[in-house]
N, C-alpha and C positions, 0 to 999 in steps of 0.2 A: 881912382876913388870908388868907382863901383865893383871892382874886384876886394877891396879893404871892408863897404857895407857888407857884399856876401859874407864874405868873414866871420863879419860880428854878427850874422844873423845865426851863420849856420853856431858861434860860439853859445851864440845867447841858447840858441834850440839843443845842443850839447848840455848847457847845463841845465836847460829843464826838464832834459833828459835824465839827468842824474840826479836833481831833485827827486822828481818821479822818482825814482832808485831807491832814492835815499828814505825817500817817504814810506815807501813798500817795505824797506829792509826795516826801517825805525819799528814801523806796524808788526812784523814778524818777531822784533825782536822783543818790543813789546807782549804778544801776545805769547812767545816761546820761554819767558821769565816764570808764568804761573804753570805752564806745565813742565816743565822743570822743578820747580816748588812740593808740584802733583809727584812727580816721579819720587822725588827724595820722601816725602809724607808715604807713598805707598811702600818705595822699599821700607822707611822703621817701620809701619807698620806688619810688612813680611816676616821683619824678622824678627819681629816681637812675638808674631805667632810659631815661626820656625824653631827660637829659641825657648819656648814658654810650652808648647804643646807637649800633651803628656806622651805621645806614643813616639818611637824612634824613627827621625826622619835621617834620609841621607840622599849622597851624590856622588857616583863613582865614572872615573876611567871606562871606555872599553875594553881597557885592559885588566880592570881592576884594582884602580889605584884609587883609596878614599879619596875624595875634593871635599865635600863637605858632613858635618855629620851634627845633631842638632846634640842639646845637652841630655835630652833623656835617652837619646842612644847611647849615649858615651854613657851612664849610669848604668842604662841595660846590660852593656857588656863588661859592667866591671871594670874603667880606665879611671886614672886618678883625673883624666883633663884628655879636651881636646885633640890636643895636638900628639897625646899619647896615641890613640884611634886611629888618629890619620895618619904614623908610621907604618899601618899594620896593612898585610894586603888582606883585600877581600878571600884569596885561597884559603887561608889560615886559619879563618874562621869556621869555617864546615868543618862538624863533625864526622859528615860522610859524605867522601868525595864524588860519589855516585848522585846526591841531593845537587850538587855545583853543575854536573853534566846534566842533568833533566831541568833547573832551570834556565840553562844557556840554550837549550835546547828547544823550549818553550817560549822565551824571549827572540831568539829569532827566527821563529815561526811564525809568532805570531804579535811581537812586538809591545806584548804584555805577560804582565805573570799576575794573575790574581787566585787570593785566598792560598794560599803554596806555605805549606807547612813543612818544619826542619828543625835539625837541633843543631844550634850554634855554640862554639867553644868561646868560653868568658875568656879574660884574663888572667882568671887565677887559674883556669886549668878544668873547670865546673863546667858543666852542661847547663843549656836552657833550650824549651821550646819558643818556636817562633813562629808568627801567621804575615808572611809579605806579600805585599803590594806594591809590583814594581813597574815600569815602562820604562823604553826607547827613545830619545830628543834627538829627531834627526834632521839635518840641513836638506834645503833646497832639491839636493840632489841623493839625495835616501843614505846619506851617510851618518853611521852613530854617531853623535857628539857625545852622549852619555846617556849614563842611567839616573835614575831617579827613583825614589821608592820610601816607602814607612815598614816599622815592623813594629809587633804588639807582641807583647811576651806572654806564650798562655801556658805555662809551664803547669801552672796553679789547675789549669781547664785540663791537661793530658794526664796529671796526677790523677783528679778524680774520676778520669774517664779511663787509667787505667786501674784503680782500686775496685772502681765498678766492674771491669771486664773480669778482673781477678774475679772480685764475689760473685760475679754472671757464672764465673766458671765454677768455681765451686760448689756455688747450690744449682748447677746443672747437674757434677757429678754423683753430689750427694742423693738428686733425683732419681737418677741412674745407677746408681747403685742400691737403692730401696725399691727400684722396681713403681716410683709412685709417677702420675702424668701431670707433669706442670703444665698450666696456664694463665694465661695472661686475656682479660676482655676490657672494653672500655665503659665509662660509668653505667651505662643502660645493658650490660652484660652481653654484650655482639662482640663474638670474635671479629677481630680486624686487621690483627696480625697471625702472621701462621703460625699453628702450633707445631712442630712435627713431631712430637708426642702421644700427640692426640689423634693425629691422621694413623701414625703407625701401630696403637692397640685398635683403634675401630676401622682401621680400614678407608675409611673418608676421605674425599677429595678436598683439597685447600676453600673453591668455591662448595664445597658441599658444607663445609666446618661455618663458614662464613656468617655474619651474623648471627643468627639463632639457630642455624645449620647442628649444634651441635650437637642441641636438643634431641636430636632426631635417633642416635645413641643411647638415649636411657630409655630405660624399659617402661611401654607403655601407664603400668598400674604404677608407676613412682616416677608417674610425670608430674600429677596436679601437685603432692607435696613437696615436691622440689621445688618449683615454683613459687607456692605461698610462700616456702623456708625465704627463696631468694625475693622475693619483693620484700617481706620482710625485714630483709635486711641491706637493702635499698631504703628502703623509708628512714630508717633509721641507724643508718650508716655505723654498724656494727659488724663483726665476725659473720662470716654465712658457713653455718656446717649443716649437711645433711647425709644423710644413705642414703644411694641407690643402686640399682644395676645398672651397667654401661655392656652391651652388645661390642664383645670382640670381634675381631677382622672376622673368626671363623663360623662369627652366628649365636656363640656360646654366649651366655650373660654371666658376670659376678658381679658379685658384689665390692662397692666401693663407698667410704667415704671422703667428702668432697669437703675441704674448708678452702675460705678465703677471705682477705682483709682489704677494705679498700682505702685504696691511698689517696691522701688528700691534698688541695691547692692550700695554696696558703690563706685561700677568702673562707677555707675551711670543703668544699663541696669535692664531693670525688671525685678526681682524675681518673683513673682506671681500679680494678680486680687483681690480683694476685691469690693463685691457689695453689692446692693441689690437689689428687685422687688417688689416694689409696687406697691400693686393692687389699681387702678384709675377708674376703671369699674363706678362707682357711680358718682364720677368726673363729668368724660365723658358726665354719663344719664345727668345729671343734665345742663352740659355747652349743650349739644343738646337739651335741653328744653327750655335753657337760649336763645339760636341762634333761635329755631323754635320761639321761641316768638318775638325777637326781628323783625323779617323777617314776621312774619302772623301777617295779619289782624282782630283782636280778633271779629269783628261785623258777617265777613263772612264765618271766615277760610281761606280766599283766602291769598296769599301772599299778603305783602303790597308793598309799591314804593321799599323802601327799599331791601326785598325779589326781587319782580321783577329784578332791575337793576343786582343786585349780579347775580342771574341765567341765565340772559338775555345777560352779557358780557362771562359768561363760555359759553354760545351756539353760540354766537358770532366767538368765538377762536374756536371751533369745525366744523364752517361751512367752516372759513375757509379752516382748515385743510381738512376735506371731501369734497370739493366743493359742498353742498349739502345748496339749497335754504332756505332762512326763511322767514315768512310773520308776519306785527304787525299789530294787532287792535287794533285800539285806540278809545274808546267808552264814549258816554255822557249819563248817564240817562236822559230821559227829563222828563219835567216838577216835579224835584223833590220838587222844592222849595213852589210849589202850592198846593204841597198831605202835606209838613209838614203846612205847612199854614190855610188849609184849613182842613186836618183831625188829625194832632200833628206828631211831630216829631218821636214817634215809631211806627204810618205806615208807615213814610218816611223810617225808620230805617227794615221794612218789606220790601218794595219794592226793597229795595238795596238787601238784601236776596234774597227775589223772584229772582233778575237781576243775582246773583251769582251761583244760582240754575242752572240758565237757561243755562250759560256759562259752566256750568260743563259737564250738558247734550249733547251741540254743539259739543264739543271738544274734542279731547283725553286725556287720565293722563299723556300722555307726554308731552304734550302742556302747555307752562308757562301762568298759567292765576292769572292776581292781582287786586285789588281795590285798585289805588294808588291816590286818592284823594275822599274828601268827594261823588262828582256824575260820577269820573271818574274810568274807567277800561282798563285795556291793558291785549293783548291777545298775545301772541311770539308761533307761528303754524311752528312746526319743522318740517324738512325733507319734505318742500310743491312742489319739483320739480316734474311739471306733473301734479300737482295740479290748476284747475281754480279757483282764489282767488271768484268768481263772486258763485261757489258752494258752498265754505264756509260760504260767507256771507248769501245767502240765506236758508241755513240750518239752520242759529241762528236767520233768521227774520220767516221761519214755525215756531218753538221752542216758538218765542216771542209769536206769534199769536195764537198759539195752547193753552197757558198760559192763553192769554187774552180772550180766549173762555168760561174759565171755570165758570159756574154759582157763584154769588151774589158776584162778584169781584166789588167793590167800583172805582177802576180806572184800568188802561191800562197803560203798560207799554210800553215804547218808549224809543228808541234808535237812536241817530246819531253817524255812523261810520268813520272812518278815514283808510285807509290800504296804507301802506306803503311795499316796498321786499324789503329783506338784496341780492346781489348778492356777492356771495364770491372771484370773480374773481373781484369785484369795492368794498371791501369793506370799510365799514363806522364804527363811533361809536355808541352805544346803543340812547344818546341822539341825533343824527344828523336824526337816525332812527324815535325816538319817535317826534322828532321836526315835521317832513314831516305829519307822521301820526295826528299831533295833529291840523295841518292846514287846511288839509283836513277835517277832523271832524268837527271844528268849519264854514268850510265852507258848511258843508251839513246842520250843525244847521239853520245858517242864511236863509239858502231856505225854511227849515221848517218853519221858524218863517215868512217868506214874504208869504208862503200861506196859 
């Protein structure tokens, strides 16, 4: 009988043993219903984002065999369907087989591949570029299970980044072949990327060019308008063109004009500068040749009327500023018309010489001296305060007559004067000047010719 109790005690304590059990497993199984629930809700929701996202997701072999691939890859690459993609081996698709060894190369290295650009073959046989992001899923014991990765198609991004390198190149060349120096500064005008254009006419170091460095190149007296030119046109985000000189590597300065446009954000405010500098140096020589000709008198060298008045009204405006006196002579060759008549018109054409000569000698190189008509000359005697006009004159009638001394001379030269003063405190115009002057003159002729 008490080996039969034991029995049922130790049965009764078995099965409240496996109550307990029972109880523990019901609670687990209970509790393992909602996350099971959990799992199923997170996977649709995975693959509502796997299938639905815009950029191409996938999932390959280590060997390279698709497993999975989402719908906008299969679109990227041109498959009518799924299941079309994932016949295809991952080899197939590189358009260069050297892009498949740098990123296997890369991946297990270092067990990811990011930002890895490439061009993959479509289906139909077309190229596209492509920007991936891939990684390594490895077990327990560092073995690959697979890969994993997205691609984003920036075909559209390498078009326009090579259409730009194209035009980068061309209106490099075209720089280069005009001989002009491009640049590039950011809205407040600092260099900040290097020119090497710019380093290699002036010479300049990259930190020398750097910021306002560059400044340091143009020639002192066309630094303050350059400037204004350029805030100017910072303030009011317009074209910037001005002239100046730029100091070549050698020390030498020419001349250059500089224009530039600046480029805007789309909130409208300037992102950076685009220019260039052309060198005009030759230009220039050539319009001061054009001007010195247009202004000199080809028979004498002297200025002609033309020349005259032009300098005659800048000294004008400076006298008055200085209050400082001018005198004009207004002069007649005489008896020209009698030497061409009587010995031809290129001893006339000497004596007008000889007369140019003479004046050169009388007068200073400051002194505006011109042949502004066939037998007429005008003399503008700067800075004459203090000066007795009655000295000058007689210094250019010794001159004549020291002239006319000189043995086996055929004729004598003659001269009737006119002298008129500019006073800066009554002043006048050039011609109100030359008008007085030339009255005079004509009236010292006429006494010549009554004696």
């Amino acid at each position: 009988m008490k080996e039969r109790a034991q029995t049922k005690e130790q049965l009764l304590a078995e099965l409240k043993k496996l109550r307990r059990e029972n109880d523990r497993l019901a609670k687990s199984l209970a509790k393992r219903k909602p996350t099971e629930a959990f799992l199923r809700e997170s996977e649709k929701r995975y693959r509502g984002l796997f299938d639905n996202i815009p950029i191409g997701l996938y999932r390959t072999t280590p060997k390279g065999k698709i497993m999975e691939a989402n719908p906008a890859l299969v679109q990227m690459l041109g498959f009518a369907d799924r299941d079309s993609l994932l016949k295809r081996d991952v080899a197939s698709g590189y358009l260069n087989p050297g892009d498949q060894i740098r990123w296997k190369t890369m991946i297990e290295r270092e067990g990811i591949v990011c930002n890895f650009e490439m061009q993959l073959r479509r289906s139909d046989g077309t190229s596209i570029w492509i920007r991936e992001f891939a990684r390594a899923i490895k077990d327990d014991k560092g073995r690959v299970l697979f890969y994993e990765g997205s691609m984003e198609d920036i075909t559209a991004r390498k078009t326009a980044e090579d259409e730009f390198r194209k035009s980068a190149d061309r209106y490099r060349s075209y720089i280069e072949l005009t001989e002009q120096v491009g640049w590039v500064t950011n809205a407040d005008g600092e260099v900040e990327e290097d020119i090497p254009a710019w380093r290699k006419y002036t010479g300049q170091t990259y930190d020398g060019v750097k910021g306002q460095g560059w400044a340091k190149a143009i020639h002192p007296e066309d630094l303050a308008h350059t400037v204004e030119a350029w805030k100017k046109a910072v303030t009011t985000k317009s074209p910037y063109e001005v002239e100046y000189r730029i100091r070549r590597h050698d020390g030498v300065y020419r001349h250059f004009i500089a224009r530039g446009s600046p480029a805007l954000n789309e909130d409208g405010e300037i992102r950076e500068w685009v220019g260039t500098c052309i060198d005009i140096t030759e230009r220039k020589r050539m319009e001061a040749e054009l001007f010195a000709m247009s202004i000199t008198d080809q028979l004498t060298g002297l200025y002609n009327r033309r020349g005259f008045i032009t300098l005659a009204e800048q000294q004008l405006k400076l006298s008055k500023r200085s209050k400082k006196a001018l005198l004009l002579f207004f002069c007649d060759l005489d008896e020209l018309k009698s030497i061409n008549d009587t010995l031809g018109h290129e001893e006339g054409d000497n004596a007008i010489v000889e007369m140019a000569h003479i004046f050169k000698e009388s007068f200073r190189d400051s002194d505006i001296i011109a042949r502004i008509g066939g037998d007429e000359f005008a003399l503008l005697a700067i800075g004459t305060d203090g000066i007795n006009p009655e000295y000058l004159t007689a210094r250019l009638m010794n001159n004549i007559n020291a002239h006319n001394a000189l043995e086996k001379r055929r004729y004598k030269i003659s001269v009737s004067i006119g002298l008129s003063s500019f006073n800066p405190d009554h002043p006048c115009s050039i011609d109100d000047l030359m008008s007085r002057a030339d009255k005079l003159m004509y009236k010292q002729k006429k006494l010549k010719q009554l004696l």
